[in-house]
MIKOLKE-67539 format. One record per residue: x, z, y of N, C-alpha, C in turn; residue in three letters. Coordinates in steps of 0.05 Angstrom, whole numbers, plus 5000, padded with zeros to 4 digits. Layout:
N
XZYXZYXZYALA;...
END
This chain:
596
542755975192540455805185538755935163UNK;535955905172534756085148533855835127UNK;533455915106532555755088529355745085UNK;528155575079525555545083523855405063UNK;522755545039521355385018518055325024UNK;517655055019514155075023512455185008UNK;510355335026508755535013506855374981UNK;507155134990505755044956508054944931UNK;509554944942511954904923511555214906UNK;509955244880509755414865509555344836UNK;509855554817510155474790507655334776UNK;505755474796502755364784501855094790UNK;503254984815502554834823504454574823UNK;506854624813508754464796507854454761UNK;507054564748505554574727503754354730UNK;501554414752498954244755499753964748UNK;501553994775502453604786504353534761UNK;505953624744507353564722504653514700UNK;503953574686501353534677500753264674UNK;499553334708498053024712500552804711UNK;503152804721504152564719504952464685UNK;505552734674505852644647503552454639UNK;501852584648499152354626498652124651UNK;499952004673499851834689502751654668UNK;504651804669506651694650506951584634UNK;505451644617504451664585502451374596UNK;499851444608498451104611498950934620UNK;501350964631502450674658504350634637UNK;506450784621507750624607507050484581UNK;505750544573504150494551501750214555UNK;501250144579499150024592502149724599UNK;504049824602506549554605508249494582UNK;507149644559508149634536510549684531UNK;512149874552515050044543513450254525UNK;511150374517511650504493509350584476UNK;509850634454506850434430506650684425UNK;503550764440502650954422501350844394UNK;500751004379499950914347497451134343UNK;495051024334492651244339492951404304UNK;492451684308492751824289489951924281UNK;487551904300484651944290483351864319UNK;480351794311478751674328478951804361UNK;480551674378481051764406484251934408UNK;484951974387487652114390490551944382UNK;492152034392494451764392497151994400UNK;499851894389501451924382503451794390UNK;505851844411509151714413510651854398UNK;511851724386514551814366517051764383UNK;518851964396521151874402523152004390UNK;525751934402528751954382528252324382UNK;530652434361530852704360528152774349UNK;526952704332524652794326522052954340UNK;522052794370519852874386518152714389UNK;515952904389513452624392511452814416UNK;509752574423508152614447505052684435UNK;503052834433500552694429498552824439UNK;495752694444494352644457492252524454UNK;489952564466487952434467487152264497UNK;486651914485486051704517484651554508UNK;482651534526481151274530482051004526UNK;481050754528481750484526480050414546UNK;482150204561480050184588480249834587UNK;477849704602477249404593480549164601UNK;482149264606484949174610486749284588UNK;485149424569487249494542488349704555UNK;487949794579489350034591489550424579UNK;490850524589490950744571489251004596UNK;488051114592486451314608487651664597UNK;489751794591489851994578489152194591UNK;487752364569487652684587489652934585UNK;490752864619492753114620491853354603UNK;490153464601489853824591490753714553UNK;489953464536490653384514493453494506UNK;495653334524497953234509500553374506UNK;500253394480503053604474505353464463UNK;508253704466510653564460511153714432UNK;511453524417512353644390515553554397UNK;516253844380520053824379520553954360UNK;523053994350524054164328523454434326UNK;524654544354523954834363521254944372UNK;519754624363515954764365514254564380UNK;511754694389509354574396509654724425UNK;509154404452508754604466506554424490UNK;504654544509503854334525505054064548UNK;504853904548506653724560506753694592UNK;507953864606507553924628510253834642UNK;512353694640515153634650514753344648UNK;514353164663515452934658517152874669UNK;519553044672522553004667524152984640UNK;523253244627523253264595522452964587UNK;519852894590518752704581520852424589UNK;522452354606524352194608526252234602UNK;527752454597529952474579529652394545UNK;526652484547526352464510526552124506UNK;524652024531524151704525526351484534UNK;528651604562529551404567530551234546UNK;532051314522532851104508530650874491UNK;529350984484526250834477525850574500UNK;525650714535525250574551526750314552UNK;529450374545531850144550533550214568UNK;532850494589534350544611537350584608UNK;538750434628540950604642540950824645UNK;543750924638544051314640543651304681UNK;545451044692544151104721542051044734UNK;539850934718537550884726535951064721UNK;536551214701535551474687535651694712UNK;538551804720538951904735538351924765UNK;537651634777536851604804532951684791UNK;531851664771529151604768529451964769UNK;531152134755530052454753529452454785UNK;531152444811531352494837527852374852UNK;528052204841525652004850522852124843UNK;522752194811519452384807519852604814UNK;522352764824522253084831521053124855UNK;522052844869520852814899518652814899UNK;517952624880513652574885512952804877UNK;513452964844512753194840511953394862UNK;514353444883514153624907512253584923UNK;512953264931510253164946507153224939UNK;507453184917503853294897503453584902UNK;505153744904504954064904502953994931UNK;504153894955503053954974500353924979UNK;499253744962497253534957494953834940UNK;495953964927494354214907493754454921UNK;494854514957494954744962492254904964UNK;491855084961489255264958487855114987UNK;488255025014486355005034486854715033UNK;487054565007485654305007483154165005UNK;482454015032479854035024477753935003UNK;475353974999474253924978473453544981UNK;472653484968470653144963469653124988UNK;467453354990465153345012466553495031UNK;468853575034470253655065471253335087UNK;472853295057474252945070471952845071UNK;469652775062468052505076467152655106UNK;468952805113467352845146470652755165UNK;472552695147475452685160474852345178UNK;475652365192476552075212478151915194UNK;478951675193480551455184483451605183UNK;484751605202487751665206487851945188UNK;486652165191487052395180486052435148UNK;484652175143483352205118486552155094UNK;487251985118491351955107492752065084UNK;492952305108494452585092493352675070UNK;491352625054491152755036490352535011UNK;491652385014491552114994494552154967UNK;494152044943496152234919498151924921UNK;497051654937499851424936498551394910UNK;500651024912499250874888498950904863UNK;496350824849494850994827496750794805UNK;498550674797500550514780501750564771UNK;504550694799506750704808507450964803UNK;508951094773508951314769510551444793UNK;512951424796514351504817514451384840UNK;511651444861510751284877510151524897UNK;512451714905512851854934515451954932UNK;517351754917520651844914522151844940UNK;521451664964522551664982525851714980UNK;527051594973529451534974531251534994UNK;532351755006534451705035533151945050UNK;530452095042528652265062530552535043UNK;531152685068530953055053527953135057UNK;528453495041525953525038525153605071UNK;526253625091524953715108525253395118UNK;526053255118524052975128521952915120UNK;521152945091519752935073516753165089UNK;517753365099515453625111515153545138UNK;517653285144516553255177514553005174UNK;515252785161514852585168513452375138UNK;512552495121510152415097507552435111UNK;505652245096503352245105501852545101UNK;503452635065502352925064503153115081UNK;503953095101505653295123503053315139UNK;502453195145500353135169500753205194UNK;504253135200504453305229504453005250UNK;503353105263503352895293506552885309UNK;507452655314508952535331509252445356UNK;511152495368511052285394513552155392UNK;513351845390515651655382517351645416UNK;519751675402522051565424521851255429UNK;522151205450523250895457525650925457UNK;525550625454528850445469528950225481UNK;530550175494530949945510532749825491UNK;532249505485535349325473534749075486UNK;537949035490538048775509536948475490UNK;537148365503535648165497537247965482UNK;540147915483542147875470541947945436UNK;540048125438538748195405536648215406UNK;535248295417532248285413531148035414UNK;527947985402526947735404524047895408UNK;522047825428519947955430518447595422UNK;515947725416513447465392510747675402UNK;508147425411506847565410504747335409UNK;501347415406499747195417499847095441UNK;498546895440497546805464496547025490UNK;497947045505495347265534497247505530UNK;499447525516499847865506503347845509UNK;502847835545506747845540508648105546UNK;510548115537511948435539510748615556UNK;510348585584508248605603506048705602UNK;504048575598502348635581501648855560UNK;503248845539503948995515504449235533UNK;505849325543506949585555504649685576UNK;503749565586501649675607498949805585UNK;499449685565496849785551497849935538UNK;500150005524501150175511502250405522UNK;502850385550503950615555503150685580UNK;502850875592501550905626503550815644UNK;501950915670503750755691506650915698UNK;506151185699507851445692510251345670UNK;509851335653511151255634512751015637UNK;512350765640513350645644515550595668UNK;514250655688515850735703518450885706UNK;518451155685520951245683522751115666UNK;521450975643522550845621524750595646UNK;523750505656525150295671527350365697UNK;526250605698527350745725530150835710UNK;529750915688532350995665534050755674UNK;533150575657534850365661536350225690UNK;534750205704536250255728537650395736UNK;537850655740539150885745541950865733UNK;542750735718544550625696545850375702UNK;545250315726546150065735544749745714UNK;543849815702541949585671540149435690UNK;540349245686537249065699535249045673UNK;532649295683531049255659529248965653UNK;529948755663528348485656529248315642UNK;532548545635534548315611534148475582UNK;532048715576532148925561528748905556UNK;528148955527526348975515525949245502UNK;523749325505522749525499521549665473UNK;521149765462519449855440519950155432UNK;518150185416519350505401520650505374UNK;521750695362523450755338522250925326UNK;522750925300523151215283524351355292UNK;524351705297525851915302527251885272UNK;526951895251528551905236530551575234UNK;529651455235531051135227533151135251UNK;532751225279533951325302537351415283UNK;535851695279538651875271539951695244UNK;538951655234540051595200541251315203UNK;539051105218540650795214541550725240UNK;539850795262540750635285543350675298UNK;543450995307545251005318548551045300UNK;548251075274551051065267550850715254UNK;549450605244549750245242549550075268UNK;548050125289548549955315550050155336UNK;552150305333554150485350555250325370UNK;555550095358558349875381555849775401UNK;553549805391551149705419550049845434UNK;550350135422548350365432552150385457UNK;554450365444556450455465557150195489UNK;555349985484556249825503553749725518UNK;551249915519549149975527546949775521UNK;546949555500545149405494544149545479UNK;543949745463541249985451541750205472UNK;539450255490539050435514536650715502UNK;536850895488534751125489532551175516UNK;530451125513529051145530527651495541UNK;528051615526525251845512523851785498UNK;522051995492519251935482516751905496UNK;515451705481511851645494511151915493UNK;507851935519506652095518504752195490UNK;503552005483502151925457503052105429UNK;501052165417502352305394500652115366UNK;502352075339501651915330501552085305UNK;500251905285499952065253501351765234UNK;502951875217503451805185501251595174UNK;500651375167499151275155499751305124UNK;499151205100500451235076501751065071UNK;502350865083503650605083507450785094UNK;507351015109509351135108510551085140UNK;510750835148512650735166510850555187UNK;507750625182505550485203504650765215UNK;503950865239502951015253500051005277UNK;498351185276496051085287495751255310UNK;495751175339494751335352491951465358UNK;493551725357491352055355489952055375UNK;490651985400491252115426489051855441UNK;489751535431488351425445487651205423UNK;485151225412484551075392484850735400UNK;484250635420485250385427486750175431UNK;488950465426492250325431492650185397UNK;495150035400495549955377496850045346UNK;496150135336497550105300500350085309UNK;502850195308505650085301506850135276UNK;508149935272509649935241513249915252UNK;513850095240516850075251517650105224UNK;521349975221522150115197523550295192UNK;522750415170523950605152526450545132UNK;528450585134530350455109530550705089UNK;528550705079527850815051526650705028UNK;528650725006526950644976524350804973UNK;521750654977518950794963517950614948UNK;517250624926515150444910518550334893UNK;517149964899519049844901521749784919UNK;520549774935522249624959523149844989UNK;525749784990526449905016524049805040UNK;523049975058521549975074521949825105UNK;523549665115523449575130522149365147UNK;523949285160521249025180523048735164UNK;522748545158524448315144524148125178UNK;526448055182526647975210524647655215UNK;525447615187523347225198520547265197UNK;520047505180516147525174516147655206UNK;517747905211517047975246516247845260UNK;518047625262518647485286515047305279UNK;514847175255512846945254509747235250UNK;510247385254508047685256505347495278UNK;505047505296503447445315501947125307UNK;504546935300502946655294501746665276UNK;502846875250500746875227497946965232UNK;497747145250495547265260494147025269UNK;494946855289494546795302491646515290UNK;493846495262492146225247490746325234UNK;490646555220488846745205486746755212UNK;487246935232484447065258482746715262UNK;484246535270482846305285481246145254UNK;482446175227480246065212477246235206UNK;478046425209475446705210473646575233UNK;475146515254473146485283472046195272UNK;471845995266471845775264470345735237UNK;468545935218468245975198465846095199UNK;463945925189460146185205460946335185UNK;461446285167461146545135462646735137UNK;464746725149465747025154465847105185UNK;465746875194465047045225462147225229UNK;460347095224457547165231455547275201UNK;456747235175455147415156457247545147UNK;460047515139461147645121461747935145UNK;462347805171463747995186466248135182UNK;467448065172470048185166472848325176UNK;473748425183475348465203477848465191UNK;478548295214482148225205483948375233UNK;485248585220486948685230490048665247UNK;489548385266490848265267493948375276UNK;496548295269499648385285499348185303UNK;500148285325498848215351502348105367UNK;504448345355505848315380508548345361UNK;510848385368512848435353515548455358UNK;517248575349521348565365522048545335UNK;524148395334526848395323528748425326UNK;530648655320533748695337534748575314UNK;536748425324538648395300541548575300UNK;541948585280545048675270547348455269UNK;549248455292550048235299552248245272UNK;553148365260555748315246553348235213UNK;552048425204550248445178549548255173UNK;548048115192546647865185548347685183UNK;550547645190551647415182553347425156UNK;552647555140554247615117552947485097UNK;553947315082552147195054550647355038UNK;547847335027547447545003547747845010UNK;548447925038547048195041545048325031UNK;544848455023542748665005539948695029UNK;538248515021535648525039534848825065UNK;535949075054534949195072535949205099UNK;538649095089541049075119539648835140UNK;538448725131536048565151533748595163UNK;533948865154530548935167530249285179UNK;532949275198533449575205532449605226UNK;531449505243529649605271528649305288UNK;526249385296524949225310521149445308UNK;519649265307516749415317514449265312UNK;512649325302509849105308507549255317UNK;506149135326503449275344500949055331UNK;499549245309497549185294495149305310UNK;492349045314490449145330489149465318UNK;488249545338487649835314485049765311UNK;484450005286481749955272479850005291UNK;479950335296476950375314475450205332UNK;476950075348476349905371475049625360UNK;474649655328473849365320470649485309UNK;470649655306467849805291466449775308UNK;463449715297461549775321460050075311UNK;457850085329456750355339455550455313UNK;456050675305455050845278456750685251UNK;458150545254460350515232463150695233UNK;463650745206466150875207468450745176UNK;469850825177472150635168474050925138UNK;474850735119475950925103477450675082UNK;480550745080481450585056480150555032UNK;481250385019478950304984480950494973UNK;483150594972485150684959483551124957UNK;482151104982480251394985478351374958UNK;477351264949475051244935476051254898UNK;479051324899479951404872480651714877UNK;479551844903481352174907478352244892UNK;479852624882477752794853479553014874UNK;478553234880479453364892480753714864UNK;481353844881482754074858481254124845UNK;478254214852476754224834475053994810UNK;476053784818475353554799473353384812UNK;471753444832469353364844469753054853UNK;469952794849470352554861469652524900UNK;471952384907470252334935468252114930UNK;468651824916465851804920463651794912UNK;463451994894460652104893460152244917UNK;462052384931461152524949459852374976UNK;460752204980459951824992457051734978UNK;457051694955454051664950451551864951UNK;452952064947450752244953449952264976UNK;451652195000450852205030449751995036UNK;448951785017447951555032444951515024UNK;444751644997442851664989441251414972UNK;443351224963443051134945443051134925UNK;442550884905443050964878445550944874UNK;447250964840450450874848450050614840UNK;447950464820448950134817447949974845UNK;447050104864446549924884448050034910UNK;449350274908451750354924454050154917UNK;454950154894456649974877457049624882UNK;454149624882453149284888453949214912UNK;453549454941454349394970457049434970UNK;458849594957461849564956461949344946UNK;461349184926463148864918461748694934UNK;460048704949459348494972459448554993UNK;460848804998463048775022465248645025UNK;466548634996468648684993469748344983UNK;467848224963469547974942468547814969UNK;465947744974464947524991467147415020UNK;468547495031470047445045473347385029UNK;473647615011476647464998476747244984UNK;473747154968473746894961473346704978UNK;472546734994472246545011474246465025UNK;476546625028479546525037481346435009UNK;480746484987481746364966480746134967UNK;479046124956476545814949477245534973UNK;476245634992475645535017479045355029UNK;479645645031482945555044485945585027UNK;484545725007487745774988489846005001UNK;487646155017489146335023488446625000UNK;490646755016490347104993491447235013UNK;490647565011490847775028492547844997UNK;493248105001493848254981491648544985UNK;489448554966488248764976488048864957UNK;490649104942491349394943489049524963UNK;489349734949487749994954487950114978UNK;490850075000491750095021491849895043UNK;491049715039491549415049487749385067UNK;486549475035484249405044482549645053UNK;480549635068479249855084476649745083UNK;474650025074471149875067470650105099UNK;469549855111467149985134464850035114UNK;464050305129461350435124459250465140UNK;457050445140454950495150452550735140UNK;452450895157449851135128452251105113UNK;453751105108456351215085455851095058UNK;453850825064453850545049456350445052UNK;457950265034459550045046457749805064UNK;459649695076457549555093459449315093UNK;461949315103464549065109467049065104UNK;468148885106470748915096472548895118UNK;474449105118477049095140479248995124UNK;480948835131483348805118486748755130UNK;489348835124491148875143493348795128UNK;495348755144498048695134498148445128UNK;498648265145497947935137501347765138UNK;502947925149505847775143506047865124UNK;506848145112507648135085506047995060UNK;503248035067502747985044500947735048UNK;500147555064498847355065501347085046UNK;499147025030500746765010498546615011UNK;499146275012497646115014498745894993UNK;497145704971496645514963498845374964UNK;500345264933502845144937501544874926UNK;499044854920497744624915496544504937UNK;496844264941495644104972492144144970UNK;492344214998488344375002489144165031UNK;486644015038486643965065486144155080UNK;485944305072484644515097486944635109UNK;489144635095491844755101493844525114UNK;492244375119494344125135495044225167UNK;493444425177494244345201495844665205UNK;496444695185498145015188500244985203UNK;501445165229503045145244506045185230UNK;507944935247511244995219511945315216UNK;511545355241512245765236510845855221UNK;507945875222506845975198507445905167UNK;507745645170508545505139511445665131UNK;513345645148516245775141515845955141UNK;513746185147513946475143512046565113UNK;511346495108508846525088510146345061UNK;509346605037510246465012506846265005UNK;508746064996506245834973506845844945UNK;504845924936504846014910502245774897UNK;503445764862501245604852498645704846UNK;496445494840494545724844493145914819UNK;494445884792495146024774495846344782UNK;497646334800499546614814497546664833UNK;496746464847495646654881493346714868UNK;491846754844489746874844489947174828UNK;492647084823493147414818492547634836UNK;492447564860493247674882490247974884UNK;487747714871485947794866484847984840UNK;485747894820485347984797488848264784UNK;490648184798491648334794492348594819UNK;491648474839491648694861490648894873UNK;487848764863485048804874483649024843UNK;483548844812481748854795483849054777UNK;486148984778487649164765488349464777UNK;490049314806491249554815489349784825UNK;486349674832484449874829481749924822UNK;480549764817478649744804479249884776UNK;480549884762481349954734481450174741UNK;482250334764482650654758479350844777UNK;477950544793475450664796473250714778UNK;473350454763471150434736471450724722UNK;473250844717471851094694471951284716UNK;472751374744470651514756468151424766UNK;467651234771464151144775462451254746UNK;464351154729462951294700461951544697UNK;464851654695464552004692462552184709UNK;463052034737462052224748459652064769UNK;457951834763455851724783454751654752UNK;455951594723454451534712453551144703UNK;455051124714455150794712457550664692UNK;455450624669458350474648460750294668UNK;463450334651465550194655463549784654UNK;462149834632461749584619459649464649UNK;458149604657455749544675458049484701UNK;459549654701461849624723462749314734UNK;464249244711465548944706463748794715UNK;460848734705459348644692457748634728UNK;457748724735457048784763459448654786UNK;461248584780463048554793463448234790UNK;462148144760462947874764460547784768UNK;458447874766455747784786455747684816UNK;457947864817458247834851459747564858UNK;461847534839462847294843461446954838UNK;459547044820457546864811456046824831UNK;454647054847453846964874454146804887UNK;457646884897459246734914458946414909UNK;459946404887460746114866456945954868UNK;455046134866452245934866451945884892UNK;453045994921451646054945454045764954UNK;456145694952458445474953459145304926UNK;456645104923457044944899458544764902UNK;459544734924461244474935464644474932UNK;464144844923467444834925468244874883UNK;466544684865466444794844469744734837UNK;471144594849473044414839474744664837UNK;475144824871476245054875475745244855UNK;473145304843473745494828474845504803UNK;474845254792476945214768479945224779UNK;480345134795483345134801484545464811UNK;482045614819483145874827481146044809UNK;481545944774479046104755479646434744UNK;478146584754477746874757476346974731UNK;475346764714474746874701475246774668UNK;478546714663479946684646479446854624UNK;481046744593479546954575482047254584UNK;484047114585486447334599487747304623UNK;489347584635491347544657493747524649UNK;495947504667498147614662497547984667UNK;499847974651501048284654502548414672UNK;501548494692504148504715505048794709UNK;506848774717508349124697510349194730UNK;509549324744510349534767513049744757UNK;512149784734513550044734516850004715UNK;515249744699518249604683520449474705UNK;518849324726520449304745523249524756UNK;522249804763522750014772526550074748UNK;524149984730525450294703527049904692UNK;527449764695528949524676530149364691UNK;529049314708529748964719530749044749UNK;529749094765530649154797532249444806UNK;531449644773531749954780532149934815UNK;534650094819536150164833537550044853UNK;538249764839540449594851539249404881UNK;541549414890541049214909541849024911UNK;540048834921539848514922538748394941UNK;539748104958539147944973536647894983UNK;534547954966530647764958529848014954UNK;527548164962525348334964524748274922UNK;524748464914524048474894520848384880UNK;520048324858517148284855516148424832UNK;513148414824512648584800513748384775UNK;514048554751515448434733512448304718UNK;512148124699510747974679510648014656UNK;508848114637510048204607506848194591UNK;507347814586504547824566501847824583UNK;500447924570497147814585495448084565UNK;493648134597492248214576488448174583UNK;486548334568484048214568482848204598UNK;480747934609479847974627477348094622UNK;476448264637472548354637471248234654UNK;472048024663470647844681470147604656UNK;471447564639470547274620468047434601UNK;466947204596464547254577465047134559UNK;464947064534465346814514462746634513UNK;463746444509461046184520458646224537UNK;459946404561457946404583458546204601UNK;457045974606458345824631458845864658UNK;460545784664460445924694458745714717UNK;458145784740456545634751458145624781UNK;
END
């Protein structure tokens, strides 16, 4: 076996991405208040840790009290000298005790940034393209070259992946797929879908006539009656790693049947474990799981949101239709899960307090795909694209404004009224929330204007109103049992901390730097928009105090204390959440401005 290193895995380019995470390190922790910098002169600031090392540096303050540092600044003072701060491994050895960490939380966290580190190399290689290369990339391919969430320091650890899983099957890989099927009897499987869209159905559009055909002909051939057997595809990796050595006693008593692989070749989304077909833009989005630690949470399918996948869609999509303001002005597109399997694990699940991932090891969903929802001369790009600065520093979207040929405060103006006018209006209106992260949500373009809002992932992250709204009376019991209700204190976090924190805060000082548009004009622009909203629906004033956005503070939601204190490592029964720590300033409040 030959050994095989990737050609960007280099010293210069481990340097680069160390760099940058240090001073990503340094602001995310400092920004959750695991560690006080103390300013030593106007813009420059200082960590003191144990052993007589200290960090310092020069950062910004950003309107969240947040920390902005500049990688090329920050050096490590130590006994044995001055040097530039380019390890943030070093940098967690020096801090874990400061942090509060576990020596084994410490130790799973070195494994976890070495991963992302590697992953970033790939991300720096000399034929990456420029700002103005990617605004010519398609949706799916624009993927691969995204750096993962701007928060989440160790946010491409992938947990359970080697590195050549990691080179097969990351979005930074960019290699195309063709997913294996399987047949599972029905004895475990549970197929869920809309209305009009039965297994039947589903397969004729997903797969040709060729195809299908042999898929079933398999099973026959085998003596199997394929009408007692459900179909879907797998992970090639979740295949080798979970299926067949955790469901062995089913794969040997032929209720998990290997089918082959589809004709279809698919790509990596950044979501990791969602795939988009290359081959036939029409077909559907699948999300299969992954049982890998990324972010927070092991990656799988959670069997009750699966199964209730389609009805959530189902009530979603139908208040949109039933709604002139987002059907016919806001236009919005909801990305609906259309279809869905759940295998169960007949012995796992019945075990008390099983560790959540042992519940969510294979099954499938079939999310409508994007293209097929665009009309003619629109094209489509995550919100999470519009924070990439390419090797040479150049922003993509400036490279986006300059193609459209606007100004940036009125490029700016058409992004937040793409974007707020439809999520308030499912807050306000119905007490509903998307979670729209940077990945979640997707700005259609027009002329390489924003123009609308696409938005996706509605089992996991759709939460609705734990306060009584009539409008939520006639919610179906499946939908109600699948979907968290939250107060509406919390569900507007969804907005202000998902949306305004998790990215807005890291767009404002590139709109600055590089289009030229104060942070302050930023905000300030953003809650105009909501003021809009709020003058254009005076009827719902009641709603906007009860879901008020523009408080003098938030909570603090802390991602990364989660990681490094409270959830590290361990496993537990309940999907983990972000941790809470304090409040800090909103740039949406004004002081004695009324709101209207």
């Amino acid at each position: 076996m030959s050994l095989i290193v990737p050609n960007d895995l280099t010293d210069d380019n481990w340097r680069r991405a160390g760099r940058a995470m240090v001073a990503k390190a340094l602001s995310e922790l400092s920004y959750e208040q695991l560690l006080e910098p103390v300013a030593t002169r106007d813009g420059a600031y200082r960590v003191d840790l144990p052993g007589g090392v200290s960090y310092t540096f020069t950062a910004q303050r950003g309107a969240f009290d947040d920390w902005r540092v500049d990688p090329d600044t920050v050096t490590r003072t130590a006994p044995e000298g001055d040097h530039p701060a380019e390890d943030p491994l070093r940098l967690l050895l020096d801090a874990h005790t400061t942090l509060g960490m576990t020596g084994d939380t410490t130790g799973h966290l070195v494994r976890e940034l070495t991963a992302t580190l590697a992953a970033e190399t790939r991300l720096l290689g000399e034929d990456a393209p420029t700002a103005e290369e990617l605004a010519d990339l398609p949706y799916a391919e624009l993927e691969g070259y995204q750096t993962g969430h701007p928060w989440l320091v160790p946010n491409k650890g992938r947990v359970g992946f080697s590195a050549s899983d990691a080179a097969n099957y990351a979005p930074e890989a960019r290699r195309l797929h063709r997913l294996p099927w399987i047949a599972v009897h029905r004895s475990l499987a549970r197929y869920s879908a809309v209305s009009g869209l039965d297994h039947t159905t589903l397969l004729a559009g997903e797969l040709d006539a060729d195809t299908r055909n042999r898929f079933l002909r398999g099973l026959s051939e085998q003596g199997l009656d394929p009408q007692s057997y459900v179909l879907l595809p797998v992970h090639p990796w979740q295949w080798d790693e979970v299926v067949l050595p955790t469901f062995a006693p089913d794969v040997a008593a032929r209720r998990i049947v290997p089918l082959g692989d589809g004709p279809d070749l698919y790509r990596a989304q950044q979501s990791i474990r969602t795939f988009t077909n290359t081959d036939r833009l029409d077909r559907h989005h699948v999300k299969l799981p992954l049982s890998i630690l990324n972010t927070l949470v092991w990656r799988g399918l959670p069997t009750e949101r699966t199964v209730a996948a389609p009805a959530v869609t189902t009530w979603v999509t139908g208040i949109a239709a039933a709604d002139p303001f987002l059907r016919d002005e806001t236009r919005a597109i909801l990305l609906g899960e259309v279809a869905s399997v759940t295998v169960r694990h007949q012995e796992l699940e019945e075990i008390t307090d099983v560790p959540y991932q042992y519940r969510e090891l294979l099954g499938a969903i079939w999310r409508q795909p994007l293209e097929a929802q665009l009309d003619e001369g629109e094209r489509a790009r995550t919100l999470a694209s519009l924070l990439h600065t390419d090797r040479n520093g150049d922003a993509f979207v400036a490279a986006l404004v300059a193609r459209s040929g606007l100004g940036a405060e009125e490029w700016l103006r058409r992004l937040f009224s793409a974007l707020l006018p439809p999520l308030l209006h499912f807050l306000y209106r119905y007490g509903v929330v998307f979670s729209p992260h940077g990945e979640n949500t997707i700005v259609v373009f027009r002329d390489e204007a924003p123009a609308r809002l696409a938005v996706k992932d509605f089992v996991d992250d759709v939460n609705v109103s734990a306060t009584h709204l009539p409008e939520l009376d006639g919610m179906p019991e499946e939908v109600d049992a699948a979907l968290l209700r939250e107060p509406p204190e919390f569900l507007r976090q969804f907005i202000q901390s998902g949306l305004f924190v998790g990215h807005f805060r890291y767009l404002a000082p590139i709109v600055e730097h590089h289009l030229g548009v104060s942070e302050e004009q930023f905000w300030s622009m953003l809650r105009d928009e909501v003021l809009a909203y709020q003058k254009r629906f005076p009827e719902l004033a009641d709603r906007f105090a009860m879901f008020d956005l523009f408080t003098p503070e938030i909570d603090r939601l802390c991602l990364n204390r989660n990681r490094l204190l409270l959830d590290a490592y361990r496993d537990r029964p309940e999907r983990p959440h972000a941790a809470v720590h304090g409040t800090v300033p909103n740039p949406l409040h004004q002081p004695g401005a009324g709101e209207q």
